[in-house]
N, C-alpha and C positions, 0 to 999 in steps of 0.2 A: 423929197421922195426917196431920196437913195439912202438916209437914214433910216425912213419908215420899212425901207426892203428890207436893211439890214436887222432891225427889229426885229419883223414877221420872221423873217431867216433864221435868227437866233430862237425865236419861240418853236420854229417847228422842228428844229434841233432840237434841243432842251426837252421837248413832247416826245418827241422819237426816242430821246434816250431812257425817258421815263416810262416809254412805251416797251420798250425791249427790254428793260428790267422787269417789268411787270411780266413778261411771259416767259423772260428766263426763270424768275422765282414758280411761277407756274408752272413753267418744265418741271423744275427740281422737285416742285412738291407733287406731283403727280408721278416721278418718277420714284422718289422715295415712298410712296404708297403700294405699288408693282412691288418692291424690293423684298427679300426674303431679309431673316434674320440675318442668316449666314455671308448673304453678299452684300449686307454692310457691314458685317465686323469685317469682311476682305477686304473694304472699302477703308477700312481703319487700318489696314496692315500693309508695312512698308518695307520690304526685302532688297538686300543689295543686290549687285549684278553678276555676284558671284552664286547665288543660289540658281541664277539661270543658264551660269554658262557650260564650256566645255574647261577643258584643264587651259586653252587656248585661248588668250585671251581677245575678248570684242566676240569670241565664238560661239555664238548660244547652241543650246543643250534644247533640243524639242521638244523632249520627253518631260525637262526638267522646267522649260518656260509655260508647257501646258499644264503640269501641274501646278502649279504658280499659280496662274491667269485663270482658268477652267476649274480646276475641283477647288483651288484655298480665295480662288475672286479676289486676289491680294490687288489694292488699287494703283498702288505707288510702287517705283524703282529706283534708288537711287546707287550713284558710285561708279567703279571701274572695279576690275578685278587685282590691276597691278599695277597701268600707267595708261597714258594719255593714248586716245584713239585717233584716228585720222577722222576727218569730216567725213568722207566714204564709208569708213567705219560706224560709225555711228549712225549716220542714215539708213544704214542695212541693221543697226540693233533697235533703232525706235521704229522702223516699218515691221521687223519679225514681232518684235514684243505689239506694235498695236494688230496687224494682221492675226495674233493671236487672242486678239480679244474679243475679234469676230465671232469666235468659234464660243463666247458666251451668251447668257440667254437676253439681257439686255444692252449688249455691247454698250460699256461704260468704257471710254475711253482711260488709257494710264498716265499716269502725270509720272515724267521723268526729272528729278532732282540734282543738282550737282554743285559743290563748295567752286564757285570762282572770285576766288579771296582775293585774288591782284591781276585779274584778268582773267579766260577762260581758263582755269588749273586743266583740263581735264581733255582737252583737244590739241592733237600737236600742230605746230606753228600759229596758234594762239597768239596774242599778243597782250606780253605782260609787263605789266606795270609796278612802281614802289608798293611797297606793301604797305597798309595803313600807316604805318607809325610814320614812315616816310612821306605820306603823303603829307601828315600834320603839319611838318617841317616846311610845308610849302606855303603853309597858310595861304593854297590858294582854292576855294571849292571848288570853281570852274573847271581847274585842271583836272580836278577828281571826278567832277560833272564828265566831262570828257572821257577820260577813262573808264569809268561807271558806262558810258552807253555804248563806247568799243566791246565794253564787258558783254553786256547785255545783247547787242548785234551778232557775236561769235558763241556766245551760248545758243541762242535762237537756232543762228545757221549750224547749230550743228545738231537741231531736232530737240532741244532744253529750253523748257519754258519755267521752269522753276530752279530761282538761285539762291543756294544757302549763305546769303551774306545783306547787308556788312553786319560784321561784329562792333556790337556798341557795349562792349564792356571798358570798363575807366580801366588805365592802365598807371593805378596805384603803386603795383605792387611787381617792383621790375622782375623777381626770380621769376616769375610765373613764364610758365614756358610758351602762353599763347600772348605775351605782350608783343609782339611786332606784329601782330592783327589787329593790335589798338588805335584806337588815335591818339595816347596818352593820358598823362595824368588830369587833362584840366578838364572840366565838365562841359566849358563852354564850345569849347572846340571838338568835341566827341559829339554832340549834339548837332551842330552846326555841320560837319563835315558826313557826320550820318543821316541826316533828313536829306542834304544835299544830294548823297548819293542813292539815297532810294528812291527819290522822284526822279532820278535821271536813267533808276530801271523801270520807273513804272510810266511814268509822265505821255509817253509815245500812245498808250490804251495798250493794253493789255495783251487784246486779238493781233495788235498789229506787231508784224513780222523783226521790229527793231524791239521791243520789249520785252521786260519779263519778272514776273513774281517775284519779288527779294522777301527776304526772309533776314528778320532783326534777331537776333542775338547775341549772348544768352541770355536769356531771364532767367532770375535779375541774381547779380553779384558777381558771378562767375570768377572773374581777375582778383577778388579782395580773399583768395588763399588765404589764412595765417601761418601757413609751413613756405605759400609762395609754388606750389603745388600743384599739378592740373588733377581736377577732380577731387580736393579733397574739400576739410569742410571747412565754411566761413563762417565768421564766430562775429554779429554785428549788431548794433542798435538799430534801430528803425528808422530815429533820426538820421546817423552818418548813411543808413540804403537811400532813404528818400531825399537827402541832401547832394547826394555823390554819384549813386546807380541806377534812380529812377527815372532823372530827367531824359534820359538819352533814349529811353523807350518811351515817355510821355510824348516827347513832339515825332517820336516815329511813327507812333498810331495816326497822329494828327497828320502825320505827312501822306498817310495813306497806305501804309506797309500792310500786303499782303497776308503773310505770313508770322511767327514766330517760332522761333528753335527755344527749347529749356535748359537752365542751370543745369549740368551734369552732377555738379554737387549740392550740399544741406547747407542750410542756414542755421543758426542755430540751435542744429541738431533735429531739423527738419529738414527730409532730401524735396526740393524744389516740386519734384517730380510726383509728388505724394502732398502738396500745401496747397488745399483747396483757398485759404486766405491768400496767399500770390497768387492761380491762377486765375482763383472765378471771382473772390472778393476785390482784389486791387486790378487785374489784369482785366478783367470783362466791367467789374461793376465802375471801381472808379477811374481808368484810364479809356474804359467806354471802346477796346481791342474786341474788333468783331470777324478776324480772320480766323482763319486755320492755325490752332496749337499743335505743333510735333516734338516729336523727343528725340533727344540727341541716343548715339550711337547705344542700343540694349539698355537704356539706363532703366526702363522698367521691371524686367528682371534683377537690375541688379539692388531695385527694393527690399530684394527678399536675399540676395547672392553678397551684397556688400556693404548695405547700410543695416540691414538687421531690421527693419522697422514692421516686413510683411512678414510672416510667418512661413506659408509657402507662397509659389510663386503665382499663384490664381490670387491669393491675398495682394501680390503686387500689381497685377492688372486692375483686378478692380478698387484698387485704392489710387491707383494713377488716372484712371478713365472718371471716376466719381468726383477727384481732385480739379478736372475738366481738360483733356490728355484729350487731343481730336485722332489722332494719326501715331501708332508705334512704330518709329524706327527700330524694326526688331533685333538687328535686322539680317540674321542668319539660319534663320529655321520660321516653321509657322506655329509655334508655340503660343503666341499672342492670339493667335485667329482661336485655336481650342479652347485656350485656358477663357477668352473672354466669352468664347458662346458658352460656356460651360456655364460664365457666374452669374450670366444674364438670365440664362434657364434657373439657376438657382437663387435667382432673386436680390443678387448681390448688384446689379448695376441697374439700374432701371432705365426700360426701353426711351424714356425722354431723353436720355443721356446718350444714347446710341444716335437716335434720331438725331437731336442736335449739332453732334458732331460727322455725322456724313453729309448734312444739310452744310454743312463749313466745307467738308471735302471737294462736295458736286458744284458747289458754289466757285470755287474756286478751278474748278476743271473749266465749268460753263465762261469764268471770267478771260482764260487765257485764250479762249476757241476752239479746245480739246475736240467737244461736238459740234464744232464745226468744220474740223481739219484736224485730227490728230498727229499725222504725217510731217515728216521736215518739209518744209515749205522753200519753194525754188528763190521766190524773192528773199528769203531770209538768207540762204546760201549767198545769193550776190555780195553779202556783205562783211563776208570773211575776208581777213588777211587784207585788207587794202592800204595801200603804199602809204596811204597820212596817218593811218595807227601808227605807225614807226615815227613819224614825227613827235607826236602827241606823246608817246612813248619817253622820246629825249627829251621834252621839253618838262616833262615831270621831274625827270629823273636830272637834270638841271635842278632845278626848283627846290629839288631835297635837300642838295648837298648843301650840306651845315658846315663852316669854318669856324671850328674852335679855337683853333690859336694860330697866329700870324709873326712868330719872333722876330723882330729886326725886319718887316716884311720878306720876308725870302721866298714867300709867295706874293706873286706867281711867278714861276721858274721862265728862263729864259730857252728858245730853243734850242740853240746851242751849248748848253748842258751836255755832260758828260751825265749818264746817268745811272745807276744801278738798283735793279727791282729786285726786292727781296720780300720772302713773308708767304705762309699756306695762300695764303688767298689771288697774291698776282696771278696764278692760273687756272683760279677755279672759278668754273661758269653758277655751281651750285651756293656758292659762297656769296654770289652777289643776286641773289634770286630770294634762296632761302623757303619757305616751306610754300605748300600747296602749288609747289611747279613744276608739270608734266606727273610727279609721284607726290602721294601723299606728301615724305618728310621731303623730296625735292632735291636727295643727292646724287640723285641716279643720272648722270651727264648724259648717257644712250640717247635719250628723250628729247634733249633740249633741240633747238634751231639747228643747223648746220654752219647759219652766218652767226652765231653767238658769240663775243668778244670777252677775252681776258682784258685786267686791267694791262698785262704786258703787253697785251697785241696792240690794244687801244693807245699807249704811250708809242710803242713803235713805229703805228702807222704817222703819229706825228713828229716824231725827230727824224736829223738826216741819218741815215745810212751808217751805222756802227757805233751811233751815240748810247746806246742802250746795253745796257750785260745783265744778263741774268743767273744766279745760281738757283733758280726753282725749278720747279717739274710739276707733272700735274701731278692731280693727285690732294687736296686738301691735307690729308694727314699724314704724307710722304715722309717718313725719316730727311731725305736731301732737302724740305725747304725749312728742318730747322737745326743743320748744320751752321753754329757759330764760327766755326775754323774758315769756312769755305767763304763765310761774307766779309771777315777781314781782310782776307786774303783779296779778296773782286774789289772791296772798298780802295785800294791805293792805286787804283786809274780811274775813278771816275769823281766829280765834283760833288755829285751828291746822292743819297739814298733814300730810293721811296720806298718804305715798308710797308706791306700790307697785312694788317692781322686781325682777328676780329672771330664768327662765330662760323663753322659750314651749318649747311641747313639742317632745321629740323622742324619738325611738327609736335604740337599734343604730348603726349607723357616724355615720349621719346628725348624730349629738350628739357626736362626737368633737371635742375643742378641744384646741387650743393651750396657754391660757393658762387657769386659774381666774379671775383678774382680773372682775371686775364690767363691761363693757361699759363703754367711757369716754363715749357720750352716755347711760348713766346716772348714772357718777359724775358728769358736770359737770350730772344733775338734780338729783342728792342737793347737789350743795354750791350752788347755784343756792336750793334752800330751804331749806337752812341759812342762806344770806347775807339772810334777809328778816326776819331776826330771831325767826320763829313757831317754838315748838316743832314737832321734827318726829318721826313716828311713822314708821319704816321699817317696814312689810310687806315679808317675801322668800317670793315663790313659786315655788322651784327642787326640783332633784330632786338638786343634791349643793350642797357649800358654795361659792358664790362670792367672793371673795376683798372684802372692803368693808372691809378696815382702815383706809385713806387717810379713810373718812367716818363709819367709827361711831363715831369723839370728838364727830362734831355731831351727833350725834342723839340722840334723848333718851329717847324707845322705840323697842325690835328686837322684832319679831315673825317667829317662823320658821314659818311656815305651809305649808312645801314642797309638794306635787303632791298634795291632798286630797280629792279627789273630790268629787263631783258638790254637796256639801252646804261647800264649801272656806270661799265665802262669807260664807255665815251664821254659820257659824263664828267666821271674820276677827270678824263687826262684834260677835258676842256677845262675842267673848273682849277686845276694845276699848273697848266702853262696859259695860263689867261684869255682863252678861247670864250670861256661863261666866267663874269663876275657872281660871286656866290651869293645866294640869299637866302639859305634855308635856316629857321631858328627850332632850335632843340623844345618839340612837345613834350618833356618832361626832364628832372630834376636829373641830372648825370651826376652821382654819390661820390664823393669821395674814397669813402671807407663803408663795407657794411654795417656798421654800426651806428650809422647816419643815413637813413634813411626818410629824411625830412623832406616833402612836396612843398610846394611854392606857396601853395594858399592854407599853408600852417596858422597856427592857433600865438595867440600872444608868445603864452609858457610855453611854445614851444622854440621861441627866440633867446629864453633869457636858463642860463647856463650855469648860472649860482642860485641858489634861493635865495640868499639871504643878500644881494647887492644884483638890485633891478638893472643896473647897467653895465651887467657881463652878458654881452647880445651875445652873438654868434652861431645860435643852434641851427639856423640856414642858410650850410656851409658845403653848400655842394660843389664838385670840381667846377662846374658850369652848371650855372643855373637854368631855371628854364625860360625861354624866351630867349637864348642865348643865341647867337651868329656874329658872325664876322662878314665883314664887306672889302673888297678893294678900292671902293670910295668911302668918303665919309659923309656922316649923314648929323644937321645938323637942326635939332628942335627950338623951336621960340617958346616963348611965355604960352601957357593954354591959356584961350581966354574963352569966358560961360554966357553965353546969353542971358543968365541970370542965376544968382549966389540962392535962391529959392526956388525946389522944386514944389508945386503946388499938389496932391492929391492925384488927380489921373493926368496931370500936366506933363508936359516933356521941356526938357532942358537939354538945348545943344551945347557941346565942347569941340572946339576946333583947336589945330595947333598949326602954325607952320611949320611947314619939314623943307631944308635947304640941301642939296647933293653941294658940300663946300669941296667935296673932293675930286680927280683928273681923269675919274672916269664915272659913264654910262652906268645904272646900276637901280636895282629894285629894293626897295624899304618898306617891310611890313611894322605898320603904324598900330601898338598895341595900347589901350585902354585897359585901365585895372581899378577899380574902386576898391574903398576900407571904409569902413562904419567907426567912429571912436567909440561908440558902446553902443548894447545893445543887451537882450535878456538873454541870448545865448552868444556865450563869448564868439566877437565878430575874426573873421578870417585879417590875416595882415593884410591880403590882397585877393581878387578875385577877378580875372578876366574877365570882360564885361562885351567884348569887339574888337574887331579887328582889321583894318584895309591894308592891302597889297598896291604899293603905289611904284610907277617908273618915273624914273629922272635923269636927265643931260645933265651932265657937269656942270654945276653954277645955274641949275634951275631950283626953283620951289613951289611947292604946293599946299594951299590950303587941306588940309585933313578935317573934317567934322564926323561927330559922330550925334544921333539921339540919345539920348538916354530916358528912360520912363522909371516908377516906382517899381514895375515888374524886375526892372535890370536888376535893380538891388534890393530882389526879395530872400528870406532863407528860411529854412523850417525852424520853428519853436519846440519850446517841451510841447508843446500840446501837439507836434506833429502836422500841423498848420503853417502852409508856405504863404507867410508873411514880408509885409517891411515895414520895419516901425520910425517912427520922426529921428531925427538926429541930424548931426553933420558928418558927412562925408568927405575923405578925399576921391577926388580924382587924379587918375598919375600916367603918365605916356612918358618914352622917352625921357627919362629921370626930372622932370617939370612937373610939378605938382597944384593942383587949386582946391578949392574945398567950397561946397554949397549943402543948402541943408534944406531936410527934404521936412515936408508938413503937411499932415493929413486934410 
């Protein structure tokens, strides 16, 4: 009987859900019958929060929000004007902003937008987290799961139901100024860690008070620059897009994502924003993406302002809406709202096009519970700022820290060290945060926490009493923290020196560089405390790899601690003085030299370094590869063994290995799988990530690890552009153990 109840129970769920879809679409399409022309291209137009405010920021402008909402019907808002609001704050701008939506003839409630890239960027005492590329390092999704629904709970409570993230661009291509938003170079882990965290914003249902709309981008390419460049243009075959940038938006759709955000730049030499074949041919027809398409910042305008492609600027609307463009982030003026009724009256965009895309808009209002609550919602407020985000927090930010090198073990320090902090970064809170925190680029300190911790503070609070000397100051670019006189001189009383150096924050174009190179008034700090004789500890708090070959022969520990939010710190000094055994492994290929920018899952030729004599290997020759970490135990693998040396056609074949902790301490071992194809019609990768598990172990424990594997795992695109897998033998490799099976159709 209690089966049979739970049955019926399930069925009249199930009916109910498909009953309330069915009248939500009936809303929408009876409301879009009502609709004038006009208050759906409003419906299409999306303005920041500076076209409504006063010079004062969180302070709206009445005059300036009624024209907005009232005569341009603009539907959407997204942004700040300068930094992060208080939760008060914001509750007083999403009730003025919907209170004035009353005063329109269908009251269409406004969907408010906001980038919370490593926890809520955009509300102060937030609580934030590693930034993508850090979190990869953790190889662990759950902790990102966790962080993703702290995200999404503090958005909410703070009246935001729509969130512009995660970004699932490969993070090929280190110049690029928005790679610490990555999850890296590898495909599989960009995929895996982004599906992850989009069902941990949406998974809750949409209405309800802990979730909320993500929003996957960019489509598609975005990180593969050829200048390395934000916003310029990518120059690529169809193959390496559908091999490398498509997958991580194919299982997005499949996860359920809301939203999409667009490429800001051209593909070859088509700007994203204007390529009806990505948005409606590959993005609607064959990725089967049925949400809401938006444009990143003015990129529509800048059809005609920077890529040349529109003639004038009504050319560039109607050629990005026609492209299938649902929503213009315009988002400074109502230009978009004109120029688009203008092309519709003149035949340039046809009304299907208009309908369809506010049918995506309202759809997506109706999904979050807009019409049925527009308002910040009080149960969503309960769930700001509470005491185990700061946990969850550190336990991330744990989880990142990467140990590149361990000389002589001299990690981890003992407490009674004498010790001396040197380097821009010991006192900078923006330095170890890095973009999208409190401000846009994230260096504006004003904003941040009040309990926010330096790596010096963080080291102080754990030694005793005088064991620490510092010559920094704050300030990231202070003249005094790259005085080489001043650290020799502190270096002849203390036993050893922790350097910290690495990138302060930035965002978007703002981080675009030149050179990866390490800043040369840091290299001559690094060698300046090399020449004093004290071992020295590098700490790096950057968001992509800085180039530090010329000084990590003198160094004796590397610690990679990239942009880790709010908890970066404590982090640093546990994972130093032995407080956290470290387990974070480097999500992509750390260079050498820029002229070696060689990824993990390279091509044969791009191993072999003579032409003419096959075995001058070395082309994947990076300081630290990828999958790279260090442990304070050691961790030790057995023979992989296969359930069977023959994969059958849609058969699956397990691999398991033992993993032994042979070493004196407690410690976490992410257990990585990589497969090779010996041939195939398109020359096969040396290696390809295939899975991954994160395992714990006591000293002198071990654990079986298995993994599935299927013909999907090791499929790739052919010429014909077809994600296949063809027969062959494979290896399989973990743990530098290798076995080999072969697969048959």
């Amino acid at each position: 009987m209690k089966q049979l109840f739970l049955l019926l129970m399930g069925l009249i769920t199930i009916s109910y859900s498909f009953a309330q879809s069915a009248a939500e679409k009936q809303k929408i399409e009876s409301l879009l019958k009502k609709m004038t022309l006009e208050e759906k291209v409003g419906q299409m137009t999306q303005v920041t929060l500076g076209v409504v405010c006063t010079q004062t920021d969180g302070v709206l402008d009445t005059a300036a929000l009624r024209k907005a909402i009232v005569d341009y019907k603009v539907g959407s808002i997204l942004n700040v004007t300068g930094h992060a609001l208080s939760v008060d704050q914001w509750h007083t701008v999403i009730t003025q902003i919907q209170d004035e939506e009353k005063n329109t003839r269908l009251n269409i409630p406004i969907i408010y937008g906001l980038d919370g890239i490593h926890g809520q960027t955009y509300t102060l005492n937030s609580t934030l987290f590693p930034q993508s590329i850090a979190m990869a390092a953790t190889r662990n999704t759950e902790i990102a799961v966790q962080g993703a629904k702290i995200t999404a709970k503090e958005l909410r409570a703070s009246g935001v139901r729509w969130e512009f993230a995660p970004v699932l661009d490969c993070g090929r291509q280190p110049l690029w100024s928005r790679f610490p938003e990555t999850y890296g170079e590898d495909v599989y882990i960009g995929k895996t860690f982004g599906t992850a965290v989009i069902k941990a914003y949406e998974e809750d249902g949409l209405k309800n008070p802990t979730a909320v709309a993500s929003c996957m981008k960019h489509y598609l390419g975005y990180s593969a620059s050829r200048t390395g460049k934000d916003r310029t243009p990518i120059y690529m075959p169809d193959i390496e897009m559908r091999e490398y940038y498509l997958p991580q938006f194919r299982e997005a759709v499949k996860a359920g994502a809301s939203t999409l955000m667009v490429n800001s730049g051209e593909i070859n030499g088509t700007p994203v924003h204007a390529s009806k074949y990505m948005l409606t041919d590959v993005l609607r027809g064959e990725l089967g993406f049925q949400g809401l398409i938006v444009t990143d910042w003015e990129d529509i305008e800048r059809l005609h302002t920077r890529h040349m492609v529109a003639k004038t600027p009504r050319d560039a609307v109607a050629m990005a809406i026609n492209a299938g463009i649902d929503m213009s982030m315009v988002p400074n003026d109502f230009s978009f709202y004109t120029l688009l009724l203008e092309a519709v009256k003149a035949g340039e965009v046809p009304m299907s096009r208009i309908d369809d895309a506010v049918t995506r808009i309202l759809s997506l209002k109706m999904k979050v519970g807009l019409f049925d609550n527009a308002y910040p919602e009080a149960a969503a407020s309960a769930n700001f700022g509470k005491a185990e985000y700061q946990t969850i927090a550190l336990n991330a930010a744990h989880e990142a820290m990467t140990l590149l090198k361990n000389g002589n073990n001299v990690l981890p320090l003992s407490k009674d060290k004498k010790v001396l902090i040197a380097g821009p970064a010991a006192q900078s809170i923006s330095a170890l945060n890095g973009c999208w925190s409190y401000t846009w680029q994230g260096k504006d300190e004003t904003w941040y926490p009040a309990d926010s911790k330096t790596i010096l503070q963080s080291i102080t609070d754990k030694l005793p009493a005088g064991n620490v000397t510092t010559i920094t100051t704050k300030g990231f670019e202070s003249p005094a923290n790259f005085d080489t006189m001043a650290l020799k001189a502190a270096a002849a009383n203390v036993d050893v020196i922790v350097l910290c150096l690495g990138e302060n924050a930035y965002a978007e174009s703002p981080g675009n560089t030149r050179d990866l190179a390490l800043a040369d008034d840091q290299l001559a700090l690094a060698k300046a405390a090399a020449s004093t004789g004290k071992p020295v500890i590098l700490v790096l708090t950057e968001g992509r790899p800085r180039i530090i070959t010329t000084i990590e022969p003198k160094m004796q520990g590397i610690l990679m601690a990239y942009w880790s939010g709010k908890k970066s710190a404590d982090a640093i000094a546990d994972v130093l003085f032995g407080d956290y055994n470290p387990d974070g492994k480097l999500p992509f290929s750390y260079p050498r030299s820029m002229g070696e920018m060689v990824l993990y899952d390279r091509k044969p030729t791009e191993d072999v370094r003579e032409v003419f004599n096959d075995d001058a290997k070395g082309g994947y020759d990076p300081l630290y590869p990828f999958g790279w970490g260090l442990s304070y135990t050691k961790f030790e693998y057995g023979d992989i063994q296969l359930s069977s040396t023959t994969l059958k056609g849609d058969g699956k074949i397990t691999v398991s290995v033992t993993i032994k902790n042979t070493g004196t301490r407690d410690g976490k071992q992410t257990v990585e799988l990589y497969t090779h194809e010996h041939y195939a019609s398109i020359t096969p990768n040396m290696q390809r990530l295939r899975a991954f598990k994160k395992i714990w172990l006591k000293a002198g424990d071990s654990q079986v690890v298995s993994f599935t594997l299927t013909k999907t795992d090791l499929a790739f695109v052919n010429a014909a552009l077809k994600t296949v897998t063809e027969p062959g033998d494979f290896d399989v490799m973990t743990g530098g153990k290798t076995a080999t099976f072969t697969y048959a159709e």
